[in-house]
SERO-585472 format. One record per residue (C-alpha): x, y, z. Coordinates in steps of 0.02 Angstrom, whole numbers. Layout:
       c1       c2       c3
        X        Y        Z
...
This chain:
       c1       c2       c3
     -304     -448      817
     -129     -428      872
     -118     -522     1052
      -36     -345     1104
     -172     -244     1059
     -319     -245     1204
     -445     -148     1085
     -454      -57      926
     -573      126      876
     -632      164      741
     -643      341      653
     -802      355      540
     -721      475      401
     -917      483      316
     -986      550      492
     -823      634      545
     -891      743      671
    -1008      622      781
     -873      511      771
     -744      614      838
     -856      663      972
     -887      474     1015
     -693      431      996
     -664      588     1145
     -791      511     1269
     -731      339     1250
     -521      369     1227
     -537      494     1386
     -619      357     1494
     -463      245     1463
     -327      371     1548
     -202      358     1439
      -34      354     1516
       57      403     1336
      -29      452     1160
       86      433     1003
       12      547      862
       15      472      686
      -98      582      583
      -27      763      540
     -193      837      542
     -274      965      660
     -407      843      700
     -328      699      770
     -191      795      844
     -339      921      941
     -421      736      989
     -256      669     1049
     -222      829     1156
     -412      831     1223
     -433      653     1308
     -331      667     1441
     -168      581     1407
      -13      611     1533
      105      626     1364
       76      662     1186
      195      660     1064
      187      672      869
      264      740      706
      296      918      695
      191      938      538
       36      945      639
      -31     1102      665
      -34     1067      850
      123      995      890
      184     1142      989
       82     1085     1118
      147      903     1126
      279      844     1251
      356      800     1109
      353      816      907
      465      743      801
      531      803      605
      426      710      457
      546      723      315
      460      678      174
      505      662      -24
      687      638       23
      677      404        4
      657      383      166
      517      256      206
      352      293      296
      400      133      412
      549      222      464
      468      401      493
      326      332      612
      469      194      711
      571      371      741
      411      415      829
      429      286      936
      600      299      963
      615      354     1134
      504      223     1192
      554       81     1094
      755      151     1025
      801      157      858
      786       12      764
      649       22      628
      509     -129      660
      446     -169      455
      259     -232      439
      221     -396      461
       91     -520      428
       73     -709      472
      -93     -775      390
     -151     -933      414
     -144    -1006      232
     -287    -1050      150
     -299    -1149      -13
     -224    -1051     -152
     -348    -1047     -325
     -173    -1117     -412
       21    -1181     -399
      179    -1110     -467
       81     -933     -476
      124     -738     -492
       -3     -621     -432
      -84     -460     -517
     -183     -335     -428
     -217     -213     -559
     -331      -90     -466
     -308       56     -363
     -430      189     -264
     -334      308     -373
     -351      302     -570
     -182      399     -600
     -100      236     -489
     -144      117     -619
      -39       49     -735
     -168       50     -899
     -258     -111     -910
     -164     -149    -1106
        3     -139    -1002
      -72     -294     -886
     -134     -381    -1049
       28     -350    -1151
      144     -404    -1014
       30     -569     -990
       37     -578    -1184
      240     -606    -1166
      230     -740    -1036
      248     -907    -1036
       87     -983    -1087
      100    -1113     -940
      125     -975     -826
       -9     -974     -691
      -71     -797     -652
     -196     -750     -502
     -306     -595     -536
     -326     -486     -357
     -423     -353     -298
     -588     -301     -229
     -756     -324     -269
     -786     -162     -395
     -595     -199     -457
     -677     -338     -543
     -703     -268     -697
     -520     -213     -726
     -469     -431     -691
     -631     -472     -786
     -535     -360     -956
     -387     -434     -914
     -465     -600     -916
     -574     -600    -1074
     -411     -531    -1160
     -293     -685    -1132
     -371     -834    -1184
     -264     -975    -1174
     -184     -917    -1020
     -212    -1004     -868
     -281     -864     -776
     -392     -869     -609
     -490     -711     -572
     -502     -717     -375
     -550     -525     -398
     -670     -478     -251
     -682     -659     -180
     -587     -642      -47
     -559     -556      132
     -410     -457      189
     -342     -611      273
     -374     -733      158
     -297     -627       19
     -133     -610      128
     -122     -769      122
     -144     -780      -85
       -1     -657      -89
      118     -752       37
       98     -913      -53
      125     -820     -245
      317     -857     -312
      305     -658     -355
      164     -512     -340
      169     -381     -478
       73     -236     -415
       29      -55     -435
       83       89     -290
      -83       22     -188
     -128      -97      -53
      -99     -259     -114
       84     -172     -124
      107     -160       65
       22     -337       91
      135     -414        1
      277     -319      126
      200     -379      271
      218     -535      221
      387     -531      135
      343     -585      -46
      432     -537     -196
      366     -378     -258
      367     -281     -432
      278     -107     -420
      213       -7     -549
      233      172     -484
      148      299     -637
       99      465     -554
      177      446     -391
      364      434     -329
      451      312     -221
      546      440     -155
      369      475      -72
      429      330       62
      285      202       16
      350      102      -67
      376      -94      -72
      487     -174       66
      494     -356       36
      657     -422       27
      659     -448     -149
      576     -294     -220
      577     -189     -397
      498      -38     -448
      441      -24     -633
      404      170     -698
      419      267     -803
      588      310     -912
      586      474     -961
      567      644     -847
      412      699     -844
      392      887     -799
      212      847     -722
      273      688     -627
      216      677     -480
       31      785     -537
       10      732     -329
       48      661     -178
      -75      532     -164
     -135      516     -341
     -296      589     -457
     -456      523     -523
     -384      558     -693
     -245      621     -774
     -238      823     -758
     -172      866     -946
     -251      687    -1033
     -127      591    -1102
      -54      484     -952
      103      478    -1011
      155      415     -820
       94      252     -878
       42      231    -1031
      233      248    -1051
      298      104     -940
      398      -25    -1032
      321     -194    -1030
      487     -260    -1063
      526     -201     -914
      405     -300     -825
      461     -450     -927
      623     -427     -863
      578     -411     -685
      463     -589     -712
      629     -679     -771
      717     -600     -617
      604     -672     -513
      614     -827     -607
      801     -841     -593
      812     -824     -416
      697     -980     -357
């Protein structure tokens, strides 16, 4: 834990109502002097307003906010990043400039050398670049070209695909093997992650590695996307009428053919791999 942080709650989403109950008693015994209001929701801004708190202050988007000492605008869809949008929340207290996420992990032994990382998984199916994509791309690599397969446990059968598709390869499936930590600390040693619009994404900001996203359904103009210094984002050439189908992403594809991905160039990710290449 962050040696600024004196305790963290947790929010039970699968028992939502006990646990907001049990988040009220306990966040009203601490007497807050100031509550800063991530969430946009009714729920968390109601909670925020309930336990006592000399100041609250928030985004305007929640239905709530006109009861806040403060609320601030969420522009969203417009490029600007998520980061950015929650440090103007925080502006008064802490100014202007805009604090990015970082991670230090203590490294751990990395399953190779010389590697690039793929995390090929995703809560959301419409987030993932189609599993081919991932075996074509490896297919155009150099065959001495280490690659470590990331992800968790019941992602393991999109590495394990991956895998059995590119003999010869030196590939090490590390899919599900590892903690939050300890995968950090895969990604911070990698020469290059190539991910999809997911979490191993903003792991691999917070600890500053070069980054190639695959964005299919969603848009980077959303604000979430990478922010390593050396960053790309791979999608999708043509316009799309039904790009974005979402904000967050589907379970499938709402009109079946996926064109959002099944459309990405793998030259394109070639091209980003010899970038990355180039500037070592």
């Amino acid at each position: 834990m962050h040696p600024c942080l004196s305790r963290v709650w947790t929010y039970d989403k699968a028992n939502k109502r006990q646990s907001w109950m049990e988040l009220r008693t306990g966040l009203k015994v601490e007497q807050f002097d100031s509550v800063f209001v991530v969430q946009r929701f009714f729920g968390m801004g109601l909670l925020s307003l309930m336990i006592g708190a000399k100041q609250v202050f928030g985004f305007a988007k929640n239905p709530l906010s006109w009861f806040f000492t403060k609320s601030y605008p969420h522009p969203f869809g417009n490029g600007i990043h998520e980061v950015e949008r929650n440090t103007a929340l925080l502006s008064d207290w802490l100014g202007d400039k805009v604090y990015k996420p970082f991670l230090n992990p203590a490294k751990i032994t990395p399953p190779a050398t010389n590697y690039i990382c793929i995390s090929p998984g995703s809560v959301w199916e419409t987030k993932r670049l189609p599993i081919q994509k991932w075996i074509d791309f490896i297919h155009v690599l150099p065959r001495d070209q280490a690659i470590v397969l990331m992800g968790s446990p019941n992602e393991k059968s999109l590495s394990d695909e991956i895998e059995n598709a590119c003999p010869g390869w030196p590939i090490y499936n590390e899919t599900g093997k590892h903690a939050l930590v300890a995968s950090s600390s895969i990604f911070a040693q990698s020469k290059g992650n190539f991910v999809n619009d997911s979490g191993p994404m903003h792991l691999s900001s917070a600890v500053n590695v070069p980054t190639v996203a695959m964005y299919c359904s969603t848009l980077p103009d959303f604000g979430f996307g990478p922010l390593a210094d050396h960053s790309e984002i791979i999608e999708v050439s043509e316009k799309l009428d039904c790009r974005p189908c979402g904000d967050h992403g589907k379970k499938n594809c709402p009109l079946g053919h996926y064109a959002c991905g099944n459309h990405i160039s793998t030259q394109k990710m070639l091209l980003a791999y010899e970038a990355l290449e180039a500037s070592k």
